[in-house]
C-alpha positions as CSV (number, residue, x, y, z in Angstrom):
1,X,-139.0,8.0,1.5
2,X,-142.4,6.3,-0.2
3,X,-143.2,7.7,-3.5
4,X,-147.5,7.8,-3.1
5,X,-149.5,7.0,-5.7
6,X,-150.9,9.5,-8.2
7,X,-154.4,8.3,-7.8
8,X,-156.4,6.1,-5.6
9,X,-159.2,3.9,-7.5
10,X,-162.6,3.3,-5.1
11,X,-164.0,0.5,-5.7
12,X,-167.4,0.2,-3.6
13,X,-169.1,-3.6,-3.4
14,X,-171.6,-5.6,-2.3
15,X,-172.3,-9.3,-3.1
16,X,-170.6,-8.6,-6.6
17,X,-167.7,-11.5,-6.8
18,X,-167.5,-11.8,-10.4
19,X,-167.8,-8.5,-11.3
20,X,-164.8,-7.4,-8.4
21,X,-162.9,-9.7,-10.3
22,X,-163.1,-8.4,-13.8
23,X,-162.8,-5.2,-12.5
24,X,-159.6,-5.7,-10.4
25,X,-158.0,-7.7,-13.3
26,X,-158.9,-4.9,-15.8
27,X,-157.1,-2.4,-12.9
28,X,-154.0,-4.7,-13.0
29,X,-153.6,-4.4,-17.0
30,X,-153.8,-0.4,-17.3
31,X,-150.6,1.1,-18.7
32,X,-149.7,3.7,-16.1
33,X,-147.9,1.0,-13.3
34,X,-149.1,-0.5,-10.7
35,X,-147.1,1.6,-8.6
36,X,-148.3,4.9,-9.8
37,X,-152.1,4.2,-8.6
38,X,-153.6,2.4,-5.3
39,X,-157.2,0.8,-5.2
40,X,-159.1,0.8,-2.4
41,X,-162.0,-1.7,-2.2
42,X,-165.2,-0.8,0.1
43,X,-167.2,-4.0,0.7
44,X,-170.3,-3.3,2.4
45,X,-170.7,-6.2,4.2
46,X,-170.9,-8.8,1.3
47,X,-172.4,-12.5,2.0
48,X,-170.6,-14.4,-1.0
49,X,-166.9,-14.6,-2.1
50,X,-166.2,-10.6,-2.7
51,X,-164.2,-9.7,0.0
52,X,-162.1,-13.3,-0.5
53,X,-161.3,-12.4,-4.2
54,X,-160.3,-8.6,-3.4
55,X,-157.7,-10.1,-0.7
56,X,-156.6,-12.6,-3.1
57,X,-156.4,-10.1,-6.6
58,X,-153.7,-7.8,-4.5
59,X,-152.1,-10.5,-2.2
């Protein structure tokens, strides 16, 4: 059976690239493992890069 994660992190966006970034690769240093939390990204529909560098921080 899946073990599900503790917590899920929402993360809403829109046209915010570089600040997705920080704030996904802030997410992947915490101290409680990856596995024990899930982050869910809501893009509302961005024009630049955002949805691009979510796909590419969890890949």
């Amino acid at each position: 059976m899946t073990r599900r994660p503790d917590c899920t992190v929402v993360v809403p966006t829109y046209n915010r690239m570089a600040l997705l970034a920080r704030t996904l690769d802030s997410l992947s240093r915490q101290d409680l493992g990856t596995d024990r939390f899930e982050v869910l990204v809501v893009d509302d529909g961005s024009t630049d890069a955002t949805r691009d560098t979510s796909t590419r921080a969890y890949s």
